[in-house]
C-alpha positions as CSV (number, residue, x, y, z in Angstrom):
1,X,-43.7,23.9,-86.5
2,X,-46.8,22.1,-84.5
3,X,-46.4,19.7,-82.1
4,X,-48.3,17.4,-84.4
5,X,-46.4,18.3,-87.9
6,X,-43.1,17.0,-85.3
7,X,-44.6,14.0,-84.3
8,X,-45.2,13.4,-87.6
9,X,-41.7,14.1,-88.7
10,X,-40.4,11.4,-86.0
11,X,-42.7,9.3,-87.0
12,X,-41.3,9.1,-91.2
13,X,-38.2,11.5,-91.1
14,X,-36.3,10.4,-88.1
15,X,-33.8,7.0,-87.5
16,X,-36.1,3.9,-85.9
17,X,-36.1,3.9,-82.1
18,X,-36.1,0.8,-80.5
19,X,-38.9,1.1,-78.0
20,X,-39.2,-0.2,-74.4
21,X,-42.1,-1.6,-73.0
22,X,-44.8,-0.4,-70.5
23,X,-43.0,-2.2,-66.3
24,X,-45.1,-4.9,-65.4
25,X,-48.3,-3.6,-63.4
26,X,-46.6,-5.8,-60.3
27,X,-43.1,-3.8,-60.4
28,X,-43.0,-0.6,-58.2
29,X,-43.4,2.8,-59.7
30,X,-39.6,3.1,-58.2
31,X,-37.1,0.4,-58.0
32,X,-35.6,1.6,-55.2
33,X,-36.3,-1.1,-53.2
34,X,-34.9,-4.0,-55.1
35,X,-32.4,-6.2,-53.6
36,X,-29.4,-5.5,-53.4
37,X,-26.0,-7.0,-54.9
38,X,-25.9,-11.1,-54.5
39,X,-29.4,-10.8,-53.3
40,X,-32.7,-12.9,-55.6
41,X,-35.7,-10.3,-55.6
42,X,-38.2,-9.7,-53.6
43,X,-40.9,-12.5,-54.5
44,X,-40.8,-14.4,-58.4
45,X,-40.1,-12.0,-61.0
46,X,-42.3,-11.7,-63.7
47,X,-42.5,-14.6,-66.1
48,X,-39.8,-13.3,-68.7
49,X,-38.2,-10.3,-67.3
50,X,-35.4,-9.5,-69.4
51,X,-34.5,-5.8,-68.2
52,X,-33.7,-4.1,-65.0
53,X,-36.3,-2.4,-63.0
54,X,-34.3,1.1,-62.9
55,X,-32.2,1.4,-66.0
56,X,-34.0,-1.3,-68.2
57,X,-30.8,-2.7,-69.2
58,X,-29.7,-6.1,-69.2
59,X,-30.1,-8.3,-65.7
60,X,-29.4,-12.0,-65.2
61,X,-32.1,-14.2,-65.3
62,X,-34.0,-13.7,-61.8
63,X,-32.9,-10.8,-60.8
64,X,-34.9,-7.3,-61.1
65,X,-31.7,-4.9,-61.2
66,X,-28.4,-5.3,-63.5
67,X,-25.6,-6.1,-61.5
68,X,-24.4,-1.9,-61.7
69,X,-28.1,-0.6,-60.4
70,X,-27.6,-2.9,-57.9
71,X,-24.6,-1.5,-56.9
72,X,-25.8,2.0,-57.0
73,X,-28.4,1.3,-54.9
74,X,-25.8,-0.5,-52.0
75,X,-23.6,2.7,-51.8
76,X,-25.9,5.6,-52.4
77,X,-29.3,4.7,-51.3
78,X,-31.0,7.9,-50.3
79,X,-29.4,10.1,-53.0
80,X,-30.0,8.3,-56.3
81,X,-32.5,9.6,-58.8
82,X,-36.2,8.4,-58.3
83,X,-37.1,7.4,-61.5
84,X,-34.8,6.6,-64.3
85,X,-37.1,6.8,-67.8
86,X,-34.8,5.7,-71.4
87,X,-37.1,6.9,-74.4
88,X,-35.6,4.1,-75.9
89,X,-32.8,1.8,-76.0
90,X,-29.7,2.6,-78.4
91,X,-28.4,-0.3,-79.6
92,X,-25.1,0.3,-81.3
93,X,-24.3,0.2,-84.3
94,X,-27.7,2.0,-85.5
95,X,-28.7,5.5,-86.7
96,X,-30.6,6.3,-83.5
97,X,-27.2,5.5,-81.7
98,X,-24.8,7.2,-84.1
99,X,-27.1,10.0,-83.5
100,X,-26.6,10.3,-79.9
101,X,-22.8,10.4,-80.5
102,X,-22.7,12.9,-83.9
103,X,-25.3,15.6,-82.1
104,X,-22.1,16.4,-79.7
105,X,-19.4,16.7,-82.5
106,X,-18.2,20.1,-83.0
107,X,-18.4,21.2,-87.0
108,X,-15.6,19.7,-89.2
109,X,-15.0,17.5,-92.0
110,X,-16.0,14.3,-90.4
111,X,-19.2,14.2,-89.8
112,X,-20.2,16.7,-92.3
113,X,-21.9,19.6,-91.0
114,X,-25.5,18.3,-92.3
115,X,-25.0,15.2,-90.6
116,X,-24.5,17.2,-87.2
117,X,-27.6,19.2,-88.1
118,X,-29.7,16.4,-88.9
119,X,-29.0,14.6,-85.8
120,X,-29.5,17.6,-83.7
121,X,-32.6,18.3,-85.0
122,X,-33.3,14.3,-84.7
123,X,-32.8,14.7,-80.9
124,X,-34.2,18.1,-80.0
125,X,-37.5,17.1,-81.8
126,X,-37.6,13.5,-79.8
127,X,-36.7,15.3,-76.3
128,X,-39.6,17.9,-76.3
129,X,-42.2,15.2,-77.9
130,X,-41.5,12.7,-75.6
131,X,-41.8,15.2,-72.4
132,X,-44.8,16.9,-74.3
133,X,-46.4,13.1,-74.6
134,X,-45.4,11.5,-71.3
135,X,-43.5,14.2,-69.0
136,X,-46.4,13.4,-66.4
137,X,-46.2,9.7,-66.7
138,X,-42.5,10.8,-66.0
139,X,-43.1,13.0,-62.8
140,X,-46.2,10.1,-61.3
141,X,-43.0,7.5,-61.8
142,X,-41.2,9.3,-59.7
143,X,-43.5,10.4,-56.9
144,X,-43.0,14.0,-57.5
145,X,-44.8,17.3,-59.1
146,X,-43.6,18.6,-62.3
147,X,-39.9,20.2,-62.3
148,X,-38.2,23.4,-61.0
149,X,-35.2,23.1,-62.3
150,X,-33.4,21.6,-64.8
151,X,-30.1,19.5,-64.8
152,X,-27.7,17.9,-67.5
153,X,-25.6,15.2,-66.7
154,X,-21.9,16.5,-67.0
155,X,-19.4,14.3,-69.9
156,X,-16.8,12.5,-67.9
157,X,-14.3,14.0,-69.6
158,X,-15.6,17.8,-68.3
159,X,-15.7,19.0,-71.7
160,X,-15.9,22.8,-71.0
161,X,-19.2,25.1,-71.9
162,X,-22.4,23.9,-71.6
163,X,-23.2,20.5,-72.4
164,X,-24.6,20.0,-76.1
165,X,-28.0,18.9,-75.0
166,X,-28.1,21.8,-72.5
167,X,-27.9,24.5,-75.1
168,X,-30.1,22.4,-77.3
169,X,-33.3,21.8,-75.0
170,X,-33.1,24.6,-72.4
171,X,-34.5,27.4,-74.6
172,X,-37.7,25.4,-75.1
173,X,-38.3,23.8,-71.7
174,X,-38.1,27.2,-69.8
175,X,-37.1,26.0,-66.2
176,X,-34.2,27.2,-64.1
177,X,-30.9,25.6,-64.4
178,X,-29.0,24.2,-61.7
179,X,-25.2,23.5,-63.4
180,X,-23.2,20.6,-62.4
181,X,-19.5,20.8,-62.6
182,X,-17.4,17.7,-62.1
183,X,-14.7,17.7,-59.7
184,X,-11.0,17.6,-61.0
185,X,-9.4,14.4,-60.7
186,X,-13.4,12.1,-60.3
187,X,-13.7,10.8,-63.5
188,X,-14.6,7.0,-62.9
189,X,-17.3,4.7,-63.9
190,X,-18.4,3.9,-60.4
191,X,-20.7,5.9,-58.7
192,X,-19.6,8.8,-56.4
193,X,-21.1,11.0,-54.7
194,X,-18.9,13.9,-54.7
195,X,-17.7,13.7,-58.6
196,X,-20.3,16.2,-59.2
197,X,-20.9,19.8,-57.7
198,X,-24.3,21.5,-58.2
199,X,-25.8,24.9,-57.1
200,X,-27.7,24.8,-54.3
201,X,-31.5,24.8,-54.9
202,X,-34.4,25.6,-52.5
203,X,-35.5,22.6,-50.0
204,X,-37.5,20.3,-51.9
205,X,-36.8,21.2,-55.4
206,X,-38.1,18.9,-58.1
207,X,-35.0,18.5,-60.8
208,X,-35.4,17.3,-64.1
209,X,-31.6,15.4,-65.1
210,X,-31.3,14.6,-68.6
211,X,-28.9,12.3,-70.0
212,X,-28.3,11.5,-73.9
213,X,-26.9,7.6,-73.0
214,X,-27.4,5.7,-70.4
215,X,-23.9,3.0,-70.0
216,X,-23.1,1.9,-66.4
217,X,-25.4,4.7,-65.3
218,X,-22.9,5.9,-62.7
219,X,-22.5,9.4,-64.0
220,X,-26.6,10.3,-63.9
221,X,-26.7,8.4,-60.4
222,X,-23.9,10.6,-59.2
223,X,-25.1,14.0,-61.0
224,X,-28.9,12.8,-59.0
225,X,-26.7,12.3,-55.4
226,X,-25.0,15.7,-56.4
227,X,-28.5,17.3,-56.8
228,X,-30.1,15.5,-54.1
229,X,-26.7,17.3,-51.9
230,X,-27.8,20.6,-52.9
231,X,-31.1,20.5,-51.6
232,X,-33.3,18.7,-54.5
233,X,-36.1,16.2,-52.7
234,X,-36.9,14.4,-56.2
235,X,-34.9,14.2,-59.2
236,X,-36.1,12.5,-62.4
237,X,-33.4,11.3,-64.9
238,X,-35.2,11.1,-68.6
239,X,-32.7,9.1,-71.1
240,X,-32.7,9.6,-74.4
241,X,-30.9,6.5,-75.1
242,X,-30.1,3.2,-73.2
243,X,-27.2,2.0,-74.4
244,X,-26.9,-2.3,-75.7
245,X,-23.8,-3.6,-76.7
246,X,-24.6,-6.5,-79.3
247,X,-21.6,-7.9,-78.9
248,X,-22.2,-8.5,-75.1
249,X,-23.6,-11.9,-74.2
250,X,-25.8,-10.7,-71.5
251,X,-27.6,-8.8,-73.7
252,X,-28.8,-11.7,-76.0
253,X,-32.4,-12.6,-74.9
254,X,-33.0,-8.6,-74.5
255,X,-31.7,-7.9,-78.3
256,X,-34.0,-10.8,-79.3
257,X,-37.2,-9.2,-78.4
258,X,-36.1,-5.4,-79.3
259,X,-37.0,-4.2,-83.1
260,X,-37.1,-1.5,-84.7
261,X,-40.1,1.1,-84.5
262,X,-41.0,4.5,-85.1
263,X,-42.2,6.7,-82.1
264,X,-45.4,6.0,-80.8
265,X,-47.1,9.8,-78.4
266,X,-49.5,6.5,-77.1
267,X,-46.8,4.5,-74.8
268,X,-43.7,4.9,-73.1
269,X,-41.9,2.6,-70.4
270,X,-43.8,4.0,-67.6
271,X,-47.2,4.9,-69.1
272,X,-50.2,4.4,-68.0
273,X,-53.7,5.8,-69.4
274,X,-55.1,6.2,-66.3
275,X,-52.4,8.0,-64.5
276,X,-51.3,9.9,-67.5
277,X,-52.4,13.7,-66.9
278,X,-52.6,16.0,-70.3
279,X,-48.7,18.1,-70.6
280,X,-48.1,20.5,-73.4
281,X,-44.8,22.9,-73.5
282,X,-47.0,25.7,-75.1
283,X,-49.1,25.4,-71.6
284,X,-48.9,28.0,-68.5
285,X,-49.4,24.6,-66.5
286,X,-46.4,23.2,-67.7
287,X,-42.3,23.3,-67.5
């Protein structure tokens, strides 16, 4: 199938994203150096900023990080990722959500095997579109060339094998990858440093971490400090999914200005046309 035949299938076939909007020309290309917890920002924030500068999630009104990046950022600076890019948000209670949850089930009666399938194929075909389309908007965010290596961030539960989205996408993005393993007895929902193991990679390795949902964010932050450990300079976390709760307050006037759209190859929350250099999977130039 052509890359443009799958756009097109997102584009009628595939659940509605919900689509995040370009940062604000004044934010930084990384929000590394936002304030940090119990601290305003840096100068005004944009008129109407509703989302956090890293994880584009929910912050309180005058504040550029949610209250979790901004704890990230107070007890691992140095090792967290530098760039963290949601394709979209996944608000729950939608197909684009229930996706994200039924590509992992194993086969059974519930969900039916064609459900499994369908959303499988639903996030395979948005993962290599969306690093096709914007994978160099991606690595400019970041400050980085394009990736060595390639990371998945680990379940918190250590389910064993190789995580769903790793068997899915790494026979198509054709980069070395450097497994994580979480250490017995680290699940949490903080960050930590040392829940994850990785391989060691060469000095300065560029690492591209995927993660299907994006919560708290602690697990990708800590798989990035793992990485970032074993030798990685830059790691760049692409989400498929930030996760909103409706049923959290906090997320009310970011809910309200969310709808429901299909996937547009012309914008993604860090694009930019003039920065934006051409990236095709079926290129030698490429992954």
């Amino acid at each position: 199938m052509s890359w443009d035949r799958l756009r097109l299938w997102l584009r009628s076939a595939a659940p509605p994203l919900y689509p995040l909007p370009p940062l604000p020309l004044d934010a930084p290309l990384s929000a590394l150096g936002s304030p940090a917890v119990g601290s305003p920002p840096l100068g005004a924030p944009p008129l109407g900023r509703l989302c956090c500068d890293v994880c584009r999630g929910p912050v309180r009104p005058g504040y550029a990080r949610c209250y979790q990046c901004a704890q990230h950022d107070l007890f691992g600076h140095g090792l967290l990722a530098d760039a963290v890019v949601p394709v979209s948000y996944a608000v729950k209670g939608t197909a684009f959500a229930d996706d994200l949850w039924r590509y992992k089930s194993r086969p059974g009666p519930e969900p039916p095997d064609q459900v499994i399938r369908r959303a499988r194929a639903s996030v395979l075909a948005l993962l290599l579109i969306f690093l096709t389309d914007h994978g160099g908007c991606v690595w400019r965010h970041a400050g980085m060339p394009p990736p060595r290596r390639l990371a998945v961030v680990p379940t918190g539960y250590g389910r064993p094998g190789p995580h769903p989205l790793l068997r899915l996408a790494s026979p198509y993005l054709r980069l070395p990858v450097c497994p994580l393993a979480i250490h017995p007895g680290r699940q949490g929902r903080d960050l930590d440093q040392n829940r994850f193991v990785a391989r060691r990679v060469p000095a300065g390795t560029s690492v591209l971490l995927l993660e299907d949902s994006w919560v708290s964010g602690a697990s990708a932050q800590s798989a990035a400090a793992a990485l970032k450990l074993a030798g990685a300079r830059h790691v760049a976390v692409v989400v498929l999914g930030r996760h909103v709760n409706p049923a959290d307050p906090g997320a009310a006037p970011l809910l309200t200005r969310l709808a429901p759209a299909r996937y547009d190859p012309l914008a993604c929350a860090v694009h930019l046309d003039r920065a934006r250099p051409a990236w095709s999977l079926d290129g030698a130039n490429t992954f």
